[in-house]
PQR file with spaces between the fields and no chain letter, atoms N, CA, C, O and H, PARSE charges and radii, in Angstrom:
ATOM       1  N    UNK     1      -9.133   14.812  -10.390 -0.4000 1.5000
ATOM       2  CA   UNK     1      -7.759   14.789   -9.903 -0.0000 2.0000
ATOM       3  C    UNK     1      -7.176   13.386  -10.127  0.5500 1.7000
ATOM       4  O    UNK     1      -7.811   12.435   -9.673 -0.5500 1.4000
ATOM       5  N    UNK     2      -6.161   13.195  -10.709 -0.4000 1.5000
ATOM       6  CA   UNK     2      -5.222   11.813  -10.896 -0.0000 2.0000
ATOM       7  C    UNK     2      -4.981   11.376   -9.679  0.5500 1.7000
ATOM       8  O    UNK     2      -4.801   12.166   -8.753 -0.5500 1.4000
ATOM       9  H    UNK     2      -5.645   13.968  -11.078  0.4000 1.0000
ATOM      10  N    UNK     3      -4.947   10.044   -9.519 -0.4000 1.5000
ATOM      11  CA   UNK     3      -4.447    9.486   -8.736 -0.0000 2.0000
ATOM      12  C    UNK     3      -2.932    9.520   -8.618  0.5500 1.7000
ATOM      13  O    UNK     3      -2.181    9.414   -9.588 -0.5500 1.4000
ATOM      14  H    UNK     3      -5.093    9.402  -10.271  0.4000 1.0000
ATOM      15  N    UNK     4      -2.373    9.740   -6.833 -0.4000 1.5000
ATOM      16  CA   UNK     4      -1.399    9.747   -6.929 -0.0000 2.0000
ATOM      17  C    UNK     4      -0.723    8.864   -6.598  0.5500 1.7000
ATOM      18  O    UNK     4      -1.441    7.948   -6.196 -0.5500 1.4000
ATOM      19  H    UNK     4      -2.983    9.826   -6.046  0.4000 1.0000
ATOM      20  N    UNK     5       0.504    8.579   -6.532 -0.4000 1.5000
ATOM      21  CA   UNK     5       1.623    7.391   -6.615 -0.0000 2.0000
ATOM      22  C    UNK     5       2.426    7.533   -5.364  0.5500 1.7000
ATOM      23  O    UNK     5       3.646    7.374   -5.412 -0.5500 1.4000
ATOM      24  H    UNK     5       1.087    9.323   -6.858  0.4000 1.0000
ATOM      25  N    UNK     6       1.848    7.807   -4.308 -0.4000 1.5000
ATOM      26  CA   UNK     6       2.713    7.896   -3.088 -0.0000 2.0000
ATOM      27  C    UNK     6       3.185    6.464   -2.601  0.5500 1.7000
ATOM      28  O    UNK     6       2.789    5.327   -2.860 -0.5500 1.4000
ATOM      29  H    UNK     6       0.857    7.936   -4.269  0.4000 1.0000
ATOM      30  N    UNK     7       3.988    6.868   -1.955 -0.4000 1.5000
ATOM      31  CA   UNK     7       5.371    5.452   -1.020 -0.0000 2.0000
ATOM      32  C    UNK     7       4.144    5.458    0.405  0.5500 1.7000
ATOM      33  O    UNK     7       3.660    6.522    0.790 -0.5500 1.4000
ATOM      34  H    UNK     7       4.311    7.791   -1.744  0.4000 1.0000
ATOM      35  N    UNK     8       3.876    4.471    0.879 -0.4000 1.5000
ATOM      36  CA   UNK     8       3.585    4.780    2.238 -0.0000 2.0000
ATOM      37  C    UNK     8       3.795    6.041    2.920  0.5500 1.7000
ATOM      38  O    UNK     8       3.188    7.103    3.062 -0.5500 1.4000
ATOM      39  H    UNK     8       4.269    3.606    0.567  0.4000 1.0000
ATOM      40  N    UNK     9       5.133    5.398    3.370 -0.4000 1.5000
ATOM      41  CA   UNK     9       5.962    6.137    3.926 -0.0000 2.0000
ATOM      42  C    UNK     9       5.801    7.536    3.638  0.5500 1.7000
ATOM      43  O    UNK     9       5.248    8.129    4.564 -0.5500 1.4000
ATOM      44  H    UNK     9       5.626    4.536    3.255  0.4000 1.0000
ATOM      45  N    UNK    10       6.217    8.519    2.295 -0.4000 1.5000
ATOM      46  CA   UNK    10       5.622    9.706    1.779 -0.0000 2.0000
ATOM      47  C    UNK    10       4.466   10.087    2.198  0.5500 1.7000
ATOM      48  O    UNK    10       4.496   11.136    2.840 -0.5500 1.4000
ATOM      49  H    UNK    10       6.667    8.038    1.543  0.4000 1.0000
ATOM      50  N    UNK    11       3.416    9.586    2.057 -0.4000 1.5000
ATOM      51  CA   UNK    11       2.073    9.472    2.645 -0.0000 2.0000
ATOM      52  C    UNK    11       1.876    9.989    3.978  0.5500 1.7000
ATOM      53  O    UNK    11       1.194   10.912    4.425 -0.5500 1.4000
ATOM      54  H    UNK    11       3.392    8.733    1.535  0.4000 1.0000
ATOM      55  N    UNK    12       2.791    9.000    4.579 -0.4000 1.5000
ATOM      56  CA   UNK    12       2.889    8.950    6.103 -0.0000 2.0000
ATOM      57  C    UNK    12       3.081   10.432    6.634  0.5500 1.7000
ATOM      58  O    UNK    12       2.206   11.231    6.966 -0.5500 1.4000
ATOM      59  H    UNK    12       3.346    8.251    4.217  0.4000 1.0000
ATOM      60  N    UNK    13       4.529   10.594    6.625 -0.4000 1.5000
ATOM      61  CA   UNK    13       5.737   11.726    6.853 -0.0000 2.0000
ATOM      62  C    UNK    13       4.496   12.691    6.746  0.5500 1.7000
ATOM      63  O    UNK    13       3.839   13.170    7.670 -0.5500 1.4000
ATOM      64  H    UNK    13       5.240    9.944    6.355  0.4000 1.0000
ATOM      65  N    UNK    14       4.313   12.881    5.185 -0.4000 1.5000
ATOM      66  CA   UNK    14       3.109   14.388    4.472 -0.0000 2.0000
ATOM      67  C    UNK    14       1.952   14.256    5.791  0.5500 1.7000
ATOM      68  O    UNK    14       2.028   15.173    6.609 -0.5500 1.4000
ATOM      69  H    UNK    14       4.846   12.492    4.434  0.4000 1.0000
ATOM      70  N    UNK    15       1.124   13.417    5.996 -0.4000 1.5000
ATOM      71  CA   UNK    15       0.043   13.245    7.292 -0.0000 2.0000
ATOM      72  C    UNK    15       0.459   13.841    8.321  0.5500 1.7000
ATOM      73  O    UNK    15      -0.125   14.844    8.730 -0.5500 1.4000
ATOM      74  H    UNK    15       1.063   12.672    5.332  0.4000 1.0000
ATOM      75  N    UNK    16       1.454   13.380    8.882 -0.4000 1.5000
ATOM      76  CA   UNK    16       2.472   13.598   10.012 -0.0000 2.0000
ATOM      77  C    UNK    16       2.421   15.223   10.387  0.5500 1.7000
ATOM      78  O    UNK    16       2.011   15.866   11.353 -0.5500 1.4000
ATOM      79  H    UNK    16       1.929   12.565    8.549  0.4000 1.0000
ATOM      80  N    UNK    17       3.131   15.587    8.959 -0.4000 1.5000
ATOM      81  CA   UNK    17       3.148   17.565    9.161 -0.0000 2.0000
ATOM      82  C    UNK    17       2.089   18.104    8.814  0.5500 1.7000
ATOM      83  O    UNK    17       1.947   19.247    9.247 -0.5500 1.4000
ATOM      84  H    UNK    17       3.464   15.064    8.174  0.4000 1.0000
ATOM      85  N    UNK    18       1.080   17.608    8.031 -0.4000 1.5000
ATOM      86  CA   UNK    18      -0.349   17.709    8.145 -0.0000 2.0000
ATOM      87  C    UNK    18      -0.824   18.178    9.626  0.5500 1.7000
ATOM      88  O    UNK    18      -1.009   19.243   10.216 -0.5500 1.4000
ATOM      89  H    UNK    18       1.196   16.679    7.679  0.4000 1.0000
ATOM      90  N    UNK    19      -0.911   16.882    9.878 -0.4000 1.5000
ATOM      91  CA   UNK    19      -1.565   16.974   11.334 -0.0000 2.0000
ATOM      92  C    UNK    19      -0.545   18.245   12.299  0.5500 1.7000
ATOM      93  O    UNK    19      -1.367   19.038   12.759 -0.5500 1.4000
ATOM      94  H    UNK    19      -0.760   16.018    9.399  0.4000 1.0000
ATOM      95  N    UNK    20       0.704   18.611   12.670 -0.4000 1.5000
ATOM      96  CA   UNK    20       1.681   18.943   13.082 -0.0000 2.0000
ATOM      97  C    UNK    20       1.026   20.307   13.073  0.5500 1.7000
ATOM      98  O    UNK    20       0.774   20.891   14.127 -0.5500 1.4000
ATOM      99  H    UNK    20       1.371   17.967   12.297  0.4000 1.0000
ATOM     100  N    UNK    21       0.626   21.040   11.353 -0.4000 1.5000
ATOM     101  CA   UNK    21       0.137   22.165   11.297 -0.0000 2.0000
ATOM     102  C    UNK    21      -0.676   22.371   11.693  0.5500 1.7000
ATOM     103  O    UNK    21      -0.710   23.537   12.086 -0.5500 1.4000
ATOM     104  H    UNK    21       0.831   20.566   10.497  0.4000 1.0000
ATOM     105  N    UNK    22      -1.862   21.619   11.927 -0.4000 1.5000
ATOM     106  CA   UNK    22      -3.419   21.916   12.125 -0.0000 2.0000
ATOM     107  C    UNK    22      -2.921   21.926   13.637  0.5500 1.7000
ATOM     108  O    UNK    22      -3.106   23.015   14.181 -0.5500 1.4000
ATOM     109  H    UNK    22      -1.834   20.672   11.607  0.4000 1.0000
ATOM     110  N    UNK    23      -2.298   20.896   14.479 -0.4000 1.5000
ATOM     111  CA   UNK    23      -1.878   21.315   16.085 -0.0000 2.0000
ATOM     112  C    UNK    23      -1.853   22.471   16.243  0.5500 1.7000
ATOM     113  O    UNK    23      -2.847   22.987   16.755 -0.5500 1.4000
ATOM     114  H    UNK    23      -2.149   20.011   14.037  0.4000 1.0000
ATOM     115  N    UNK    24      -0.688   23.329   15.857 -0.4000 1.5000
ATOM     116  CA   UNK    24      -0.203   24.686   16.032 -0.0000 2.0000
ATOM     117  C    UNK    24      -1.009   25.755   15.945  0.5500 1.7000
ATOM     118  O    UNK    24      -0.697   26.800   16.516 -0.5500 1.4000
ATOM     119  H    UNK    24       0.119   22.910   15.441  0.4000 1.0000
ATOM     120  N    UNK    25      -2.257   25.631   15.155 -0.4000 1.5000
ATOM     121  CA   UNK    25      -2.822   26.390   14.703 -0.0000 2.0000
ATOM     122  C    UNK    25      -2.282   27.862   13.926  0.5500 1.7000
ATOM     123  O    UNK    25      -1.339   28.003   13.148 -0.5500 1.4000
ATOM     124  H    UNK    25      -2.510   24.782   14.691  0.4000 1.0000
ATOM     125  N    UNK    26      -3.130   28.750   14.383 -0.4000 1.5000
ATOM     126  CA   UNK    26      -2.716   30.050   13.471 -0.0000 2.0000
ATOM     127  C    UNK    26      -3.207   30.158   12.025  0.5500 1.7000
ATOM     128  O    UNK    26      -2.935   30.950   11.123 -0.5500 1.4000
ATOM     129  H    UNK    26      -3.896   28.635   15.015  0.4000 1.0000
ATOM     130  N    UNK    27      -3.782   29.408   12.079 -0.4000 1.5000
ATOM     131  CA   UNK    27      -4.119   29.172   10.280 -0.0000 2.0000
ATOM     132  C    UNK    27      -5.863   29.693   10.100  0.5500 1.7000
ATOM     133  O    UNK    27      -6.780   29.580   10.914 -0.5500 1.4000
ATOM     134  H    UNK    27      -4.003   28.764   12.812  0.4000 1.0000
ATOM     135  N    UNK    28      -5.864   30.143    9.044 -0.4000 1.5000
ATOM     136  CA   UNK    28      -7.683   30.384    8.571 -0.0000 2.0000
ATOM     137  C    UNK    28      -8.611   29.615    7.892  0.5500 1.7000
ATOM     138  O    UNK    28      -8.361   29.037    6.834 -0.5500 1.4000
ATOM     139  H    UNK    28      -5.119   30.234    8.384  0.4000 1.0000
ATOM     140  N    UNK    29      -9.403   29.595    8.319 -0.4000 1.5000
ATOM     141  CA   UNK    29     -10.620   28.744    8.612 -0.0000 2.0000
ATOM     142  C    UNK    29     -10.263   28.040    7.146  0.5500 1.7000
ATOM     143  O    UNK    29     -10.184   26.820    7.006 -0.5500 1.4000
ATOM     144  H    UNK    29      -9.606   30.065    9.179  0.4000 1.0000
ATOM     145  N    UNK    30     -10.069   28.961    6.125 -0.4000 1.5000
ATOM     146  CA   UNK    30      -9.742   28.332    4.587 -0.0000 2.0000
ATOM     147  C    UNK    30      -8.951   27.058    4.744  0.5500 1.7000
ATOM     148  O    UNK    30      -9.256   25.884    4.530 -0.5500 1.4000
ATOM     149  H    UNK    30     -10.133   29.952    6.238  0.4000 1.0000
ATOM     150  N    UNK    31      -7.325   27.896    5.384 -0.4000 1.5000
ATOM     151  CA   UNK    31      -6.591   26.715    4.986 -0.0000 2.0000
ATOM     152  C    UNK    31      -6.829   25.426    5.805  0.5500 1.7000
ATOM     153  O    UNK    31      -6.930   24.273    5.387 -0.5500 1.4000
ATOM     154  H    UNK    31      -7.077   28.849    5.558  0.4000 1.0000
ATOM     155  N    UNK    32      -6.903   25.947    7.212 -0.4000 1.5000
ATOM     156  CA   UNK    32      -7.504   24.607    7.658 -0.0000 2.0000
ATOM     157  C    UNK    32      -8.256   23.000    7.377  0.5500 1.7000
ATOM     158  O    UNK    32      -8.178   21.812    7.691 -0.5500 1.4000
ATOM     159  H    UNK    32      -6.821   26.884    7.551  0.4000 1.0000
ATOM     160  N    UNK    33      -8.988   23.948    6.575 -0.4000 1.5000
ATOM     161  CA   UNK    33     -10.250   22.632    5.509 -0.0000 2.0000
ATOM     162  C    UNK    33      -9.249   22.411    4.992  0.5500 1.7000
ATOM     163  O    UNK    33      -8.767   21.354    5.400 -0.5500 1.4000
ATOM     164  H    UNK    33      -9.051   24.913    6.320  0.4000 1.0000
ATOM     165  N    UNK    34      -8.699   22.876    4.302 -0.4000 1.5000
ATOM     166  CA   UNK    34      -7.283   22.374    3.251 -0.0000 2.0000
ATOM     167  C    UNK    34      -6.490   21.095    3.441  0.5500 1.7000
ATOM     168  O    UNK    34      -6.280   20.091    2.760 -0.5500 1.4000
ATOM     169  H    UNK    34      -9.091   23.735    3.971  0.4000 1.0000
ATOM     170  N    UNK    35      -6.201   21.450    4.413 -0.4000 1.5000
ATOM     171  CA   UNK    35      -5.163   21.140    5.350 -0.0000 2.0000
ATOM     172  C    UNK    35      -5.637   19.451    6.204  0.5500 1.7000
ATOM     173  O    UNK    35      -5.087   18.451    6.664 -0.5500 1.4000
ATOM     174  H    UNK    35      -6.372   22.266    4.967  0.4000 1.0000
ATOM     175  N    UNK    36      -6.752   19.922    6.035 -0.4000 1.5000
ATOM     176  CA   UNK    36      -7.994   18.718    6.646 -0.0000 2.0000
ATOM     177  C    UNK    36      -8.417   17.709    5.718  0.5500 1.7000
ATOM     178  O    UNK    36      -8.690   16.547    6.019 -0.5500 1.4000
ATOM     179  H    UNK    36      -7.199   20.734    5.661  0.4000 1.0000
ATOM     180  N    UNK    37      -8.462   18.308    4.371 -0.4000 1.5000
ATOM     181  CA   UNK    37      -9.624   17.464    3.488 -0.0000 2.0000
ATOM     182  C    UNK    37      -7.846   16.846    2.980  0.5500 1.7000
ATOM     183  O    UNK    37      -7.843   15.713    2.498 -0.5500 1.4000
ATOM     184  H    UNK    37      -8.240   19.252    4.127  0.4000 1.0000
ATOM     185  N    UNK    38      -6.361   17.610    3.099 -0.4000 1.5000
ATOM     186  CA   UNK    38      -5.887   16.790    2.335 -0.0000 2.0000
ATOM     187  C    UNK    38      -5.037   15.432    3.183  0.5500 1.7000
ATOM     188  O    UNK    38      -4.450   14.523    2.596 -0.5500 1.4000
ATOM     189  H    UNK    38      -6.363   18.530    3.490  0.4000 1.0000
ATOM     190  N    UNK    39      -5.156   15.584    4.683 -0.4000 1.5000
ATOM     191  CA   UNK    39      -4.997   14.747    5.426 -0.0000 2.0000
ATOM     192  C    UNK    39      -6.075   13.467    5.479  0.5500 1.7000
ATOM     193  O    UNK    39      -5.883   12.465    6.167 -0.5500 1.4000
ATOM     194  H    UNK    39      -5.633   16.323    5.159  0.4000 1.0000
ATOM     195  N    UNK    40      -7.294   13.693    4.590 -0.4000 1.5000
ATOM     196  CA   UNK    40      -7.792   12.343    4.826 -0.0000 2.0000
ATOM     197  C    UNK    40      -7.422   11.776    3.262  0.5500 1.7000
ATOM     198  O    UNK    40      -7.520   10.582    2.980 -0.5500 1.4000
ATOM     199  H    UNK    40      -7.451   14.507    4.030  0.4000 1.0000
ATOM     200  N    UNK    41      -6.986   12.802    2.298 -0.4000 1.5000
ATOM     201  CA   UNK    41      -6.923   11.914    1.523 -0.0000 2.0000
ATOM     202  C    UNK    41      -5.478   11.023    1.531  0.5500 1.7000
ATOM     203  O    UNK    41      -5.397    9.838    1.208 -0.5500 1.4000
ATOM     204  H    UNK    41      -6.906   13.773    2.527  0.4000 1.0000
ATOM     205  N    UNK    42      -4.071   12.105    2.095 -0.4000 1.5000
ATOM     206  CA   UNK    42      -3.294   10.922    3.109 -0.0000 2.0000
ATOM     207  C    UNK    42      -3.877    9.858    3.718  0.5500 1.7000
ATOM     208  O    UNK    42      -3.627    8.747    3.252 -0.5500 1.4000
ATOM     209  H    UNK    42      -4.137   13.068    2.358  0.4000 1.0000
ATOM     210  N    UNK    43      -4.561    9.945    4.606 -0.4000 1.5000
ATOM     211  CA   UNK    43      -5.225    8.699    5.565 -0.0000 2.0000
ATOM     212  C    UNK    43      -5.788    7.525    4.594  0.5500 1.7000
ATOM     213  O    UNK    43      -5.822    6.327    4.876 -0.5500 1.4000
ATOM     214  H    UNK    43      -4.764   10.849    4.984  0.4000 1.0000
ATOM     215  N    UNK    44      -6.078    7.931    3.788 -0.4000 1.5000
ATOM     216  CA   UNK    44      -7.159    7.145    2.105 -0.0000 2.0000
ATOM     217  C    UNK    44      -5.814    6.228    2.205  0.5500 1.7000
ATOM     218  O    UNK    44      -5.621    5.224    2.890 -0.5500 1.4000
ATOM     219  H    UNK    44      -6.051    8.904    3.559  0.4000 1.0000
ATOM     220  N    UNK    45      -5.019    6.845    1.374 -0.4000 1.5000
ATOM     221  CA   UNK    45      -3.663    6.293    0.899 -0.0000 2.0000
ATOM     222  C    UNK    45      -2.863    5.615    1.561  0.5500 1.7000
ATOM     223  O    UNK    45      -2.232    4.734    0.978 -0.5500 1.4000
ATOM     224  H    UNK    45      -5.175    7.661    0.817  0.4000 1.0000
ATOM     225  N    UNK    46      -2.693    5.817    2.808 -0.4000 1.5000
ATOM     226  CA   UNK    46      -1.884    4.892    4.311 -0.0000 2.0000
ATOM     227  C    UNK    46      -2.500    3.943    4.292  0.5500 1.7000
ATOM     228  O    UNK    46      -1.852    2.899    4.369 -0.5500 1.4000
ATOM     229  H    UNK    46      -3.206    6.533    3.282  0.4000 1.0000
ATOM     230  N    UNK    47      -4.057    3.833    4.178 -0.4000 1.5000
ATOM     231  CA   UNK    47      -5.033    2.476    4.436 -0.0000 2.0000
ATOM     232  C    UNK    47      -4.833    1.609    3.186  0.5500 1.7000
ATOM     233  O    UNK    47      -4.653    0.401    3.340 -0.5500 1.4000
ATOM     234  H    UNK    47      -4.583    4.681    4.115  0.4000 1.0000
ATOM     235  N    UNK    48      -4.848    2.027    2.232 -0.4000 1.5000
ATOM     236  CA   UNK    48      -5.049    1.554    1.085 -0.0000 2.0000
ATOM     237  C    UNK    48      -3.124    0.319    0.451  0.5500 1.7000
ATOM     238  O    UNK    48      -2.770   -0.642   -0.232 -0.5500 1.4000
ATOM     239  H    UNK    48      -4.994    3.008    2.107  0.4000 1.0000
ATOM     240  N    UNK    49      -2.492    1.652    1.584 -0.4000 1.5000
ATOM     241  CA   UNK    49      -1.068    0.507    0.978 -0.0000 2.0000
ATOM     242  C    UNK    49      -1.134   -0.203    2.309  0.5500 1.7000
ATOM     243  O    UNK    49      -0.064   -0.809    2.380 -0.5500 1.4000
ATOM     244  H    UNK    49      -2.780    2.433    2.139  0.4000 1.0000
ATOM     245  N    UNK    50      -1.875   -0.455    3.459 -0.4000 1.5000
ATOM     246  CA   UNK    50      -1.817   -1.461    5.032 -0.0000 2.0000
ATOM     247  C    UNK    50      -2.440   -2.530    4.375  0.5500 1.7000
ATOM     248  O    UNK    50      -1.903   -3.549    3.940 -0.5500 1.4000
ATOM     249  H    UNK    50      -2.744    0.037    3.402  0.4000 1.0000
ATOM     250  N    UNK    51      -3.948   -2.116    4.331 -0.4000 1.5000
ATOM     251  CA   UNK    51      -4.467   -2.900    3.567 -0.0000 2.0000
ATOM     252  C    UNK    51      -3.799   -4.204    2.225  0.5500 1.7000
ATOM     253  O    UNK    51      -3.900   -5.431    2.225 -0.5500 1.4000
ATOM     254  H    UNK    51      -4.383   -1.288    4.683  0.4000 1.0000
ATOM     255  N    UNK    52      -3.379   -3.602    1.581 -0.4000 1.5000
ATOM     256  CA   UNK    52      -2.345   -4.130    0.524 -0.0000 2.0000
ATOM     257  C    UNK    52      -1.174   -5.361    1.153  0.5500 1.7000
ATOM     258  O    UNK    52      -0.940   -6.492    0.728 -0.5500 1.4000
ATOM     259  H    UNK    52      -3.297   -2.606    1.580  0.4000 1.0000
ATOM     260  N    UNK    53      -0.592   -4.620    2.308 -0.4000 1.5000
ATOM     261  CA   UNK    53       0.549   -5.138    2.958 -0.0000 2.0000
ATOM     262  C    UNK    53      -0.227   -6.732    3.889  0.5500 1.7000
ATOM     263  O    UNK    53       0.119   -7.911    3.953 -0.5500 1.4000
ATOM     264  H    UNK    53      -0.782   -3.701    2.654  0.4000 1.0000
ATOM     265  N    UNK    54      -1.296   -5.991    4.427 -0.4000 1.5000
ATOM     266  CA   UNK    54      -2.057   -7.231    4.998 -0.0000 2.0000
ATOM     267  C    UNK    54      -2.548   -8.367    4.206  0.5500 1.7000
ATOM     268  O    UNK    54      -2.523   -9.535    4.593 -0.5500 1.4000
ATOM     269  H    UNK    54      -1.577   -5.033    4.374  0.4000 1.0000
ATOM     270  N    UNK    55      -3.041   -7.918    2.960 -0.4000 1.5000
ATOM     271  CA   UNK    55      -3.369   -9.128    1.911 -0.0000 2.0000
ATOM     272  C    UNK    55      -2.122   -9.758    1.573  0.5500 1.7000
ATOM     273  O    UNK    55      -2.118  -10.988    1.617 -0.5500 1.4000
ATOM     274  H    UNK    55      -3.062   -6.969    2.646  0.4000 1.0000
ATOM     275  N    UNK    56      -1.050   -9.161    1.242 -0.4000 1.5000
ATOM     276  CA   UNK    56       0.473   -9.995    1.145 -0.0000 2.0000
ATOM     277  C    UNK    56       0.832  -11.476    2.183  0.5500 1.7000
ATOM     278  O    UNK    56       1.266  -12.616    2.018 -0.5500 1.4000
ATOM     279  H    UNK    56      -1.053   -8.161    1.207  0.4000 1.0000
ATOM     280  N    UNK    57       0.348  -10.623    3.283 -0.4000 1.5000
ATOM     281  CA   UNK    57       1.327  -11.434    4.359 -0.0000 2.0000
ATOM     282  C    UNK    57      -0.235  -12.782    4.822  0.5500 1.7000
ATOM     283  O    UNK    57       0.068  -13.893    5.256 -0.5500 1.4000
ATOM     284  H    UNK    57      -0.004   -9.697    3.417  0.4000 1.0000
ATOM     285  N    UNK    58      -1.511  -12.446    4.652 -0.4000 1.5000
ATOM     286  CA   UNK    58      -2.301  -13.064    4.540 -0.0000 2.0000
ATOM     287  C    UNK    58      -1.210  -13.989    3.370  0.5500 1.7000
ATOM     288  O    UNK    58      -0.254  -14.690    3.702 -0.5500 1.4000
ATOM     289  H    UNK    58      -1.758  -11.543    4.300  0.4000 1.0000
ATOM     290  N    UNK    59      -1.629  -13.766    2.169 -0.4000 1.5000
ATOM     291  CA   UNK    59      -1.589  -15.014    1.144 -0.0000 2.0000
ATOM     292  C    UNK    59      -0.026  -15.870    1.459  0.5500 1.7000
ATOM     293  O    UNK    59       0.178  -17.036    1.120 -0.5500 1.4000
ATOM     294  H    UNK    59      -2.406  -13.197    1.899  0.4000 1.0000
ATOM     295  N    UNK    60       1.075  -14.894    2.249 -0.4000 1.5000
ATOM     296  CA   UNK    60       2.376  -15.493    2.104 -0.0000 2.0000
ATOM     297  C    UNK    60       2.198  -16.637    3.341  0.5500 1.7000
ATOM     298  O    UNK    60       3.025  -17.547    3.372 -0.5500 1.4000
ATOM     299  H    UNK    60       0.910  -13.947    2.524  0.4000 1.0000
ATOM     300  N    UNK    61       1.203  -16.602    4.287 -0.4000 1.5000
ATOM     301  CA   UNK    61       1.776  -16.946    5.245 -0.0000 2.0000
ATOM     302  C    UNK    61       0.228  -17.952    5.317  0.5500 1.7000
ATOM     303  O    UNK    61      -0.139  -18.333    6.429 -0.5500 1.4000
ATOM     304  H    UNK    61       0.530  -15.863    4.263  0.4000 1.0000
ATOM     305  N    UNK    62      -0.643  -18.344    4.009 -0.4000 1.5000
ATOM     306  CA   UNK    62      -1.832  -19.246    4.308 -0.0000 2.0000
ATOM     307  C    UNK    62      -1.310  -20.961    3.780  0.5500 1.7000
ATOM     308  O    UNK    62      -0.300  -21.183    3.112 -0.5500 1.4000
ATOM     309  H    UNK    62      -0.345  -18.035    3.105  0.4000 1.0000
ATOM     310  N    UNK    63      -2.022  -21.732    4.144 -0.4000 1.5000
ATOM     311  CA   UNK    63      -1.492  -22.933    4.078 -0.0000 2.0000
ATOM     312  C    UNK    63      -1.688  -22.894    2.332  0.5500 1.7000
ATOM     313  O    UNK    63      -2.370  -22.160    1.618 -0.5500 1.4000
ATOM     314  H    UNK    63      -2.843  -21.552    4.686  0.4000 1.0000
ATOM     315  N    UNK    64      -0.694  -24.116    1.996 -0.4000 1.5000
ATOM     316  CA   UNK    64      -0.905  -24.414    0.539 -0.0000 2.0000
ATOM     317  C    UNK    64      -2.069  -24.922    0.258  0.5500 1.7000
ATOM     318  O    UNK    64      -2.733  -25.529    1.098 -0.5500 1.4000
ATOM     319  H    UNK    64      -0.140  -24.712    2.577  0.4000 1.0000
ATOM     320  N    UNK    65      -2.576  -24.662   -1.386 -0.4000 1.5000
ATOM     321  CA   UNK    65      -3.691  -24.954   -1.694 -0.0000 2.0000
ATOM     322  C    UNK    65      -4.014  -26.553   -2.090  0.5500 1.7000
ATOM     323  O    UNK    65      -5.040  -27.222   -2.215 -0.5500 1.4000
ATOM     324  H    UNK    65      -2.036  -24.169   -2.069  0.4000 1.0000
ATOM     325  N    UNK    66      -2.272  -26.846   -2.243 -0.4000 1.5000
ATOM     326  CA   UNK    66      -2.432  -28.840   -2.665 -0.0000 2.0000
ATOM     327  C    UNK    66      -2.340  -29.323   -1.327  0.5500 1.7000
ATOM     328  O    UNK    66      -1.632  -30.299   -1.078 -0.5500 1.4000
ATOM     329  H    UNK    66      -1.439  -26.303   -2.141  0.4000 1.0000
ATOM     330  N    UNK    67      -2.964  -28.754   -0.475 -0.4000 1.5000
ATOM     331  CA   UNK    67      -2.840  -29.511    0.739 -0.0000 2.0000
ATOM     332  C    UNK    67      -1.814  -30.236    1.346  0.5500 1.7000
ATOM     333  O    UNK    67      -1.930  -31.130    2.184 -0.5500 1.4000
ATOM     334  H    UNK    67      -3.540  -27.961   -0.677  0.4000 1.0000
ATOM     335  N    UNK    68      -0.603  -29.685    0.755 -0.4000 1.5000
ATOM     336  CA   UNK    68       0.893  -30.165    1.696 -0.0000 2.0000
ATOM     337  C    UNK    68       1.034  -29.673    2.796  0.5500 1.7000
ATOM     338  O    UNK    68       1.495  -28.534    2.741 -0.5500 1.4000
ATOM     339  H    UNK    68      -0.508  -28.959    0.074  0.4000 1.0000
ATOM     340  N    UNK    69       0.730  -30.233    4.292 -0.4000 1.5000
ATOM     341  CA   UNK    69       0.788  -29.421    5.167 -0.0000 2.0000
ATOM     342  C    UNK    69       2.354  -29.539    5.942  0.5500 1.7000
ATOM     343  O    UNK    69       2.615  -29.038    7.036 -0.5500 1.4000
ATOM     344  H    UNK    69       0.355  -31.159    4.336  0.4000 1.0000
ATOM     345  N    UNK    70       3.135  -30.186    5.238 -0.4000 1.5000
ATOM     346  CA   UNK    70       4.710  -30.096    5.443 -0.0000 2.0000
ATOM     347  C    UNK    70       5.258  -29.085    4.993  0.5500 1.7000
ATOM     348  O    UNK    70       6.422  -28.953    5.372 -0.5500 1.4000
ATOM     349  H    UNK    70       2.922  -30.593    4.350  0.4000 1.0000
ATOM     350  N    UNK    71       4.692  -27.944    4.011 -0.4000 1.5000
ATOM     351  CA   UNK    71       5.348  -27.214    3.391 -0.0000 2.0000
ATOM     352  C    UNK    71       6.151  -26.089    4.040  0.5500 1.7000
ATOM     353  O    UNK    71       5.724  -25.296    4.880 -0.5500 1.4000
ATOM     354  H    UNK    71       3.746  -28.051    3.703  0.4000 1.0000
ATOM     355  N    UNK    72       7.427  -26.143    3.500 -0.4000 1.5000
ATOM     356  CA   UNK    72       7.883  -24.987    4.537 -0.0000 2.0000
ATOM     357  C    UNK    72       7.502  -23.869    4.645  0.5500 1.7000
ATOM     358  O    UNK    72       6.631  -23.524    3.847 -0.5500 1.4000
ATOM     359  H    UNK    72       7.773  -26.787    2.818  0.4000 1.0000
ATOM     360  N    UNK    73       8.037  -22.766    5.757 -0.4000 1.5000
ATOM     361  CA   UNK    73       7.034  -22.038    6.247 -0.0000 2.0000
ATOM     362  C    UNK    73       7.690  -20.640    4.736  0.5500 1.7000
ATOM     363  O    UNK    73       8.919  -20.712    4.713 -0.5500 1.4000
ATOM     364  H    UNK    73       8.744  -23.046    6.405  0.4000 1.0000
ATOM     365  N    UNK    74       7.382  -20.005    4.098 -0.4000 1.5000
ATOM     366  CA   UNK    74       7.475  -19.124    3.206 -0.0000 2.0000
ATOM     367  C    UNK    74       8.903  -17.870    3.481  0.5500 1.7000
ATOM     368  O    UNK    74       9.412  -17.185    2.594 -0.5500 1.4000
ATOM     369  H    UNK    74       6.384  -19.946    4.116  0.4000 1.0000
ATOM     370  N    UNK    75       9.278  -17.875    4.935 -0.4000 1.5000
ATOM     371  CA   UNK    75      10.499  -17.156    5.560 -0.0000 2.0000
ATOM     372  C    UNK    75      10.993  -17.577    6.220  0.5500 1.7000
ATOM     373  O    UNK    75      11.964  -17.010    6.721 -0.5500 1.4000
ATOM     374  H    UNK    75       8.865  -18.432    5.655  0.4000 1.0000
C-alpha cells in the first residue's frame, strides 16, 4: 500500500469518525477490525506529523550553534 499524503488535520477529523463509529457500534465483527486497523494507521500518521512539528519548534527555538547567546529569540 502507498504511502499516504494526509494534512494532520485530515488524519485527525478521519480518526475522530473512526473512533465515533466504533462508539456506536452496530457494526460486524469484519468491519470493526476495519475500522480498527485503519484508525491506528490514522494514529501512525497524527504521531508522525507531532513528532515532525516537535522537531521544528525544538530546532527553532535551540540556542545558536556560533554561540551568540544575544541572538534574538526566532518569533
Amino acid at each position: 500500500m502507498a504511502e499516504e499524503k494526509l494534512s494532520y488535520e485530515q488524519a485527525r477529523d478521519e480518526l475522530t469518525d473512526v473512533v465515533k463509529r466504533l462508539e456506536a457500534g452496530g457494526l460486524t465483527l469484519e468491519e470493526s477490525l476495519g475500522l480498527w486497523e485503519r484508525g491506528e494507521r490514522l494514529a501512525v500518521i497524527c504521531e508522525e506529523w507531532l513528532e515532525g512539528a516537535r522537531a521544528r519548534l525544538a530546532a527553532a527555538t535551540a540556542p545558536p550553534e556560533n554561540g551568540e547567546a544575544d541572538a534574538p529569540a526566532p518569533f
